[in-house]
C-alpha positions as CSV (number, residue, x, y, z in Angstrom):
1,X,138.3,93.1,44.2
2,X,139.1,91.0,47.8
3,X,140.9,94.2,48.9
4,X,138.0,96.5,48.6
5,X,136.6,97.5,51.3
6,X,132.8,97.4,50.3
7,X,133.5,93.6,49.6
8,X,135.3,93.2,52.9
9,X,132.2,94.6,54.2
10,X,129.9,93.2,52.5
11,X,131.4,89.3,53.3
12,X,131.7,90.5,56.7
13,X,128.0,91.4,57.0
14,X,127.1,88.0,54.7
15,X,129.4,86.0,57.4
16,X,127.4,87.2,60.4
17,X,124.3,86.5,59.3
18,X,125.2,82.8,58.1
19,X,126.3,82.6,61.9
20,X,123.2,84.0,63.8
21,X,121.1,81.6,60.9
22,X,123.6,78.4,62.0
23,X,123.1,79.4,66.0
24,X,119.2,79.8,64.9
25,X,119.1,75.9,63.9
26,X,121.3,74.8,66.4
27,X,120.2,76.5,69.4
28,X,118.9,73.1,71.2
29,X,123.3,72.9,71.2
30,X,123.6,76.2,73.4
31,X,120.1,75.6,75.8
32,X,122.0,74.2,78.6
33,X,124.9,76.6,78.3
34,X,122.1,79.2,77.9
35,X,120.7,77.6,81.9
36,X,123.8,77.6,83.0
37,X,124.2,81.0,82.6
38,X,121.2,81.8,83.8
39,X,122.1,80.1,87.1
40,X,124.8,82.0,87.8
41,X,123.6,85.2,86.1
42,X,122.1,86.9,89.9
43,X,125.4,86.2,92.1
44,X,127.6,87.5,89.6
45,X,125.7,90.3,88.5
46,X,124.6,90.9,92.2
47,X,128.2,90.6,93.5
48,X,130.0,93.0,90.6
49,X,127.3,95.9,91.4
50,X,129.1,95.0,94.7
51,X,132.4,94.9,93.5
52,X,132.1,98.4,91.8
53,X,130.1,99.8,94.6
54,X,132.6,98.7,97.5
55,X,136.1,98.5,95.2
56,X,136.8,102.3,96.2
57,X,136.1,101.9,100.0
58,X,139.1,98.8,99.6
59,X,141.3,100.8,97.7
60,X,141.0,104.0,100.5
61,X,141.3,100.8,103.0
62,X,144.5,99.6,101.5
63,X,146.2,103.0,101.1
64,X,145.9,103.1,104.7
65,X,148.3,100.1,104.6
66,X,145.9,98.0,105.6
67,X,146.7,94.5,104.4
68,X,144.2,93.3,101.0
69,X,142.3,90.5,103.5
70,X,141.9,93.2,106.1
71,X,140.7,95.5,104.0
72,X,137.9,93.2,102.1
73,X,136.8,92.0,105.8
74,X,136.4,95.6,106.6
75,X,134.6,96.2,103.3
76,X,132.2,92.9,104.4
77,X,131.8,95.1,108.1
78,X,131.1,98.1,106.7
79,X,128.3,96.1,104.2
80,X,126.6,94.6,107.5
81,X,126.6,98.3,109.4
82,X,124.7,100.2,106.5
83,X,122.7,97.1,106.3
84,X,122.2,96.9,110.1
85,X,121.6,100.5,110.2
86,X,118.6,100.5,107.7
87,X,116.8,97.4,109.3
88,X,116.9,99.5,112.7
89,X,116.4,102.5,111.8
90,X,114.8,102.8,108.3
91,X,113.1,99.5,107.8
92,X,110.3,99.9,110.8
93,X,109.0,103.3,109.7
94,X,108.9,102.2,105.8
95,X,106.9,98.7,107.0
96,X,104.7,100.5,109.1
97,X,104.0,103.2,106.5
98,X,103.3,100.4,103.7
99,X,101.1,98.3,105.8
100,X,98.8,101.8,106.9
101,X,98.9,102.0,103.1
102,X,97.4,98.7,102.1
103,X,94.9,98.8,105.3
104,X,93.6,102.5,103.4
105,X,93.1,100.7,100.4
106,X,89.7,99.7,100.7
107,X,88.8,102.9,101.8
108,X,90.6,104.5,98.4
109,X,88.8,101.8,96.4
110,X,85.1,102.7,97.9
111,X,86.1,106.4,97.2
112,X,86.9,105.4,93.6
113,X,83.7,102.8,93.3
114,X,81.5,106.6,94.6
115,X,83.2,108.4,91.9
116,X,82.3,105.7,89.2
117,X,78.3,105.9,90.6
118,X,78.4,109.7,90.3
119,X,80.0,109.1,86.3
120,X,77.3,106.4,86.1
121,X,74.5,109.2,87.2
122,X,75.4,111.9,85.3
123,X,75.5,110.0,81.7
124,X,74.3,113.1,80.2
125,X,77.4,114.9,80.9
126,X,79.8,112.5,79.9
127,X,80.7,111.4,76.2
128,X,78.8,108.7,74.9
129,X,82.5,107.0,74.0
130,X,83.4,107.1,77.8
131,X,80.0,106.0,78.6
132,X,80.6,102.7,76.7
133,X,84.0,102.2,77.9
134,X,82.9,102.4,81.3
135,X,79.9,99.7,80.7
136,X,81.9,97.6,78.7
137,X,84.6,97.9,81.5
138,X,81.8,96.8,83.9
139,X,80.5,93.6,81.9
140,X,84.0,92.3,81.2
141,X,85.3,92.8,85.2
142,X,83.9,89.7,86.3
143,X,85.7,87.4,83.4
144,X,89.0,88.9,84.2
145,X,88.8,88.5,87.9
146,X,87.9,84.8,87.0
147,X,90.8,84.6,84.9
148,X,92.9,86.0,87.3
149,X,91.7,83.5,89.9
150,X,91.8,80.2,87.9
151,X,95.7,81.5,87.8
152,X,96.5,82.0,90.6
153,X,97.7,78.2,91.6
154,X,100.3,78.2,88.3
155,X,101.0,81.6,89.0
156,X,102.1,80.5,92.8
157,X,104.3,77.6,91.9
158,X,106.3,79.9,89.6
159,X,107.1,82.4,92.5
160,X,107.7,80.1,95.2
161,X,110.3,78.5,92.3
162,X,111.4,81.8,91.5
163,X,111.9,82.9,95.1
164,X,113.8,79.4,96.1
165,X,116.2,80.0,93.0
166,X,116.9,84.1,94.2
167,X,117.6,83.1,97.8
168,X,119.9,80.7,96.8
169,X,121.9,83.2,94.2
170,X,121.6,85.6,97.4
171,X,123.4,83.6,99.7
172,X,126.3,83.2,96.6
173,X,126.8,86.9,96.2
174,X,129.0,87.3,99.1
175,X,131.1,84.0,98.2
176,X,131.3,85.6,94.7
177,X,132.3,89.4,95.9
178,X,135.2,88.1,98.0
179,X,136.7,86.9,94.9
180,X,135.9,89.2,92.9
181,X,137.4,92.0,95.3
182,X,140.5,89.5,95.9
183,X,141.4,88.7,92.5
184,X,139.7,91.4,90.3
185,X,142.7,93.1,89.7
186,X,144.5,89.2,88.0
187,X,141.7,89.7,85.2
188,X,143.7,91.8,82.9
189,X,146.5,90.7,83.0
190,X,145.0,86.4,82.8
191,X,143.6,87.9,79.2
192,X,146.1,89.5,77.9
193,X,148.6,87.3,78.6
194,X,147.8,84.9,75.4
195,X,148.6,88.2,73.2
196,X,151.4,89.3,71.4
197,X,152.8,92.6,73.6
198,X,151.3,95.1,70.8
199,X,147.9,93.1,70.7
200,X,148.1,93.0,74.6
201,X,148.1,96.5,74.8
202,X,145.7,97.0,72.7
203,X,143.2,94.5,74.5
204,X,144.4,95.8,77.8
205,X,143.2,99.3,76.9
206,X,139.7,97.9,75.8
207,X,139.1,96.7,78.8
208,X,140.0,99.2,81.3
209,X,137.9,101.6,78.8
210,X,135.4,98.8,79.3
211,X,136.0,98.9,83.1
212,X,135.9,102.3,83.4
213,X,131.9,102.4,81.6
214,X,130.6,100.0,84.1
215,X,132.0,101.9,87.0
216,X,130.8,105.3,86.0
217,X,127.7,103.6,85.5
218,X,127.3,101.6,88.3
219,X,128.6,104.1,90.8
220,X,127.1,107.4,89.0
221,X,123.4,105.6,88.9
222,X,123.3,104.2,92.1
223,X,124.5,107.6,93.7
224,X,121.4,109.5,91.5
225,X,119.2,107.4,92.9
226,X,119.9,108.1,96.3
227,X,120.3,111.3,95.7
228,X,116.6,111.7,93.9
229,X,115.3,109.4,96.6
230,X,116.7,112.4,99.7
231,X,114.9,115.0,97.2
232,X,111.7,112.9,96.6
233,X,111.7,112.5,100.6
234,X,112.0,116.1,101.8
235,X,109.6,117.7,99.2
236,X,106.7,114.9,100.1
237,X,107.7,115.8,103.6
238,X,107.3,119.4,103.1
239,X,103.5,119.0,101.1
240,X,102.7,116.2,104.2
241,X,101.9,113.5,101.8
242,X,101.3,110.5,103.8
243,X,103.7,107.5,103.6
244,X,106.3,109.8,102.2
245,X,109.3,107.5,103.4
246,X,107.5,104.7,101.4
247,X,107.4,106.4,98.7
248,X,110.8,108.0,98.6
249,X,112.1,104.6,99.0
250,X,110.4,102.8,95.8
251,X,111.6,106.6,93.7
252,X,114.9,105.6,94.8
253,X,114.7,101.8,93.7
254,X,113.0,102.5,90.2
255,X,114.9,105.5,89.5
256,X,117.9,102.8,88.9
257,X,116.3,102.6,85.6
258,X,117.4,105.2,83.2
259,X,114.4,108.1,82.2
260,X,111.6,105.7,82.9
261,X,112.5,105.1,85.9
262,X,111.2,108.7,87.5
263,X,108.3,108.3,85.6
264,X,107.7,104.7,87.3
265,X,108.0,106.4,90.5
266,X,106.0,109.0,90.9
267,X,102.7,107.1,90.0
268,X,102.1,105.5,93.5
269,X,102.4,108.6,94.8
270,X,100.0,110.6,92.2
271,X,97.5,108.1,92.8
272,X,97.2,108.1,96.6
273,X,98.2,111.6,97.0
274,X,95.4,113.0,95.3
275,X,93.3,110.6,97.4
276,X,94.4,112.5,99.8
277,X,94.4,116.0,98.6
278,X,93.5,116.9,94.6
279,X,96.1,119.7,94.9
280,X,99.0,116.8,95.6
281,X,98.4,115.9,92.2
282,X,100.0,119.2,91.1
283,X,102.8,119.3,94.0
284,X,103.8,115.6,93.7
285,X,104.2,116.6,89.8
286,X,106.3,119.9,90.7
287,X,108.6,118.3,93.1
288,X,109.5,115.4,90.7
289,X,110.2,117.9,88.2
290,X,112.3,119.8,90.3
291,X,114.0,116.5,91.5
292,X,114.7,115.9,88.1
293,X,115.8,119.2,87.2
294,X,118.4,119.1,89.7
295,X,120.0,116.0,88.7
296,X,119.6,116.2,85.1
297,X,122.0,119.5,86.0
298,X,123.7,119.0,88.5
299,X,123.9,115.4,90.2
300,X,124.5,113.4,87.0
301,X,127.2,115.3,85.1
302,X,129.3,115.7,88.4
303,X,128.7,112.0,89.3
304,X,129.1,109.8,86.1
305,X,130.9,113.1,84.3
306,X,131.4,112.5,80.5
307,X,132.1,109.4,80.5
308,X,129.1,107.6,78.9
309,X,128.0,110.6,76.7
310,X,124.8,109.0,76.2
311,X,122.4,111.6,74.6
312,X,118.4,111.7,76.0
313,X,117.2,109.8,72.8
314,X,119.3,107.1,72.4
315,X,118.7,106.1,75.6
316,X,114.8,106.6,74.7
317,X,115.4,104.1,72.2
318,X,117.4,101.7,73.6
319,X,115.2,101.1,76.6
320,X,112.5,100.9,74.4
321,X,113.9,98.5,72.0
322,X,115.7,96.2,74.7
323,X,112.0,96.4,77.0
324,X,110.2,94.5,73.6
325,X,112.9,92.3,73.5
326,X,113.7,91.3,76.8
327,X,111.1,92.5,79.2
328,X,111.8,94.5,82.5
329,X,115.7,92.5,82.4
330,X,116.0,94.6,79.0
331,X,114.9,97.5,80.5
332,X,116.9,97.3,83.3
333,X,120.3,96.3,81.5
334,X,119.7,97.9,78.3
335,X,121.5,101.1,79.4
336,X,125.1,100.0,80.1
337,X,125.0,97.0,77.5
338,X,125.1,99.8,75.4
339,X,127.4,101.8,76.8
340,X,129.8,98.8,76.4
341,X,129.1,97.8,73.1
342,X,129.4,101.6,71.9
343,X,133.1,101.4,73.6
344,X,134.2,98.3,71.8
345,X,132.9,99.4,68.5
346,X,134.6,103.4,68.9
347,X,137.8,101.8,70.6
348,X,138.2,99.2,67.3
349,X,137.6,102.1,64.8
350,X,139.9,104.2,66.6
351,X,142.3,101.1,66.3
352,X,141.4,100.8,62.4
353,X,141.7,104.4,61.8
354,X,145.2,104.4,64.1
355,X,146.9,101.9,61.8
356,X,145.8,103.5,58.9
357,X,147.2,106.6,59.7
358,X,150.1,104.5,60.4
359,X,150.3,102.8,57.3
360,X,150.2,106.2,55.1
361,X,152.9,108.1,57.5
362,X,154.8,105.3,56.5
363,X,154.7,105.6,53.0
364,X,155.3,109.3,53.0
């Protein structure tokens, strides 16, 4: 009966759940290995979206004949000129654009506070349900605003912690990209060296597959998003919505997150936009759509190709799965956690189904 395979199974399954119970009761053991991970969790993360970003521009440096050093310092100085670059050129009007935003914002909220006394005088017109939401809105404002304010203090202390502890894996990301860039390529074969050569192969082909996932990822995503960002920009420009630069830029940054992200974006902009102009609400709405058309088409499956075969709905799920788990981190690294546990998992069944092919060409 121990050659089964639905016992095999089913003592595999039995085995992994006695585990996760032991690490349950025992998981005042792994707390500081837990914070030490957690220390080191935003260079190294920070410095391989680096690594993946900037390992191309050193491999075009290096077939150049451009010696490995050289080629990472020139990596480092092209880094500093598209940083330098943005701060002169891009930075100013962005600032300027957010800080004209948040001086307009009492003038948005005394619009809104008008539209609430018109609702207020025309009862009659309005469902009684919405008439009680907005009253019971009213009577409950000034608890939350105290609750909010009796907050603040804690709420203070944890973001200057917070900020103190993401400077200080800032200023490690660079110290952390120069090695990685360096010595990246020693990874492999430091792992596989403890195999036999058939085992080694076998590992060694995992983890370029694995390699390969978090490039496409990486690389295609980060592209998208600029890409979506230049699309966002010009059609804003084109309907004249104000702060369109602002607004481009935070499509660009939330649009790192997969299918929420767009969705994340274009709220700002729907909700001072038709401030502005009721009629924005439809062409902010068309132009994201189109946006999104265009790289659903044509940016995504040229840039990550078919690499991660990830279909619309698992990634629906996942995001919303990993999101009640984890928060905004899960939301954020739901995507290619996946994508690499879906490789490991297809690239062992291959394996298993190989060696059973194997095994009965053998026989025969």
């Amino acid at each position: 009966m121990v050659h089964k395979r639905w016992f095999q199974v089913m003592l595999f399954l039995i085995m992994l759940f006695l585990l996760i119970w032991l690490v349950s009761i025992t998981h005042f053991i792994f707390f500081p290995v837990i914070r030490l991970i957690g220390a080191v969790a935003l260079p190294i993360i920070g410095a391989g979206i680096l690594y993946y970003l900037t390992k191309p521009l050193m491999h075009l440096f290096m077939l150049l004949k451009i010696n490995k050093i050289f080629s990472i310092i020139f990596v480092y100085l092209t880094l500093i000129l598209i940083g330098t670059l943005f701060i002169i050129f891009i930075w100013p009007i962005a600032q300027n654009q957010f800080t004209t935003m948040i001086d307009s914002i009492p003038q948005m909220v005394k619009l809104a506070e008008e539209t609430i006394q018109w609702v207020q005088k025309n009862y009659e017109a309005i469902p009684v349900q919405a008439v009680s939401m907005i009253n019971d809105f009213v009577a409950d404002l000034p608890s939350h605003l105290e609750g909010i304010a009796n907050n603040i203090p804690s709420f203070i202390g944890g973001f200057l912690g917070q900020v103190v502890s993401i400077a200080m894996g800032i200023v490690l990301i660079p110290f952390f990209l120069f090695f990685m860039l360096k010595d990246g390529d020693k990874l492999i074969p430091f792992i596989t060296q403890v195999f036999s050569k058939k085992k080694a192969d076998n590992v060694r082909s995992l983890l370029v597959k694995m390699d390969n996932v978090l490039s496409s990822f990486i690389q295609g995503q980060l592209l998208v998003s600029f890409f979506v960002g230049v699309l966002l920009l010009i059609g804003y420009l084109i309907i004249g919505l104000e702060y369109a630069l602002a607004f481009a830029l935070f499509g660009m940054i939330t649009n790192v997150i997969p299918f929420l992200g767009p969705y994340l974006a274009v709220i700002p902009a729907l909700i001072v936009g038709g401030f502005q102009d009721p009629m924005n609400l439809f062409w902010i709405s068309l132009i994201m759509f189109v946006a999104q058309q265009i790289e659903s088409s044509v940016i995504s499956p040229n840039v990550m190709g078919q690499v991660l075969q990830l279909h619309p709905l698992t990634v629906i799920t996942v995001i919303l799965a990993a999101g009640s788990i984890a928060g905004f981190l899960g939301i954020l690294f739901a995507v290619p956690f996946y994508a690499l546990l879906r490789t490991i998992i297809m690239h062992f069944y291959n394996t298993y189904r190989d060696s059973k092919k194997d095994k009965k060409d053998a026989l025969i």
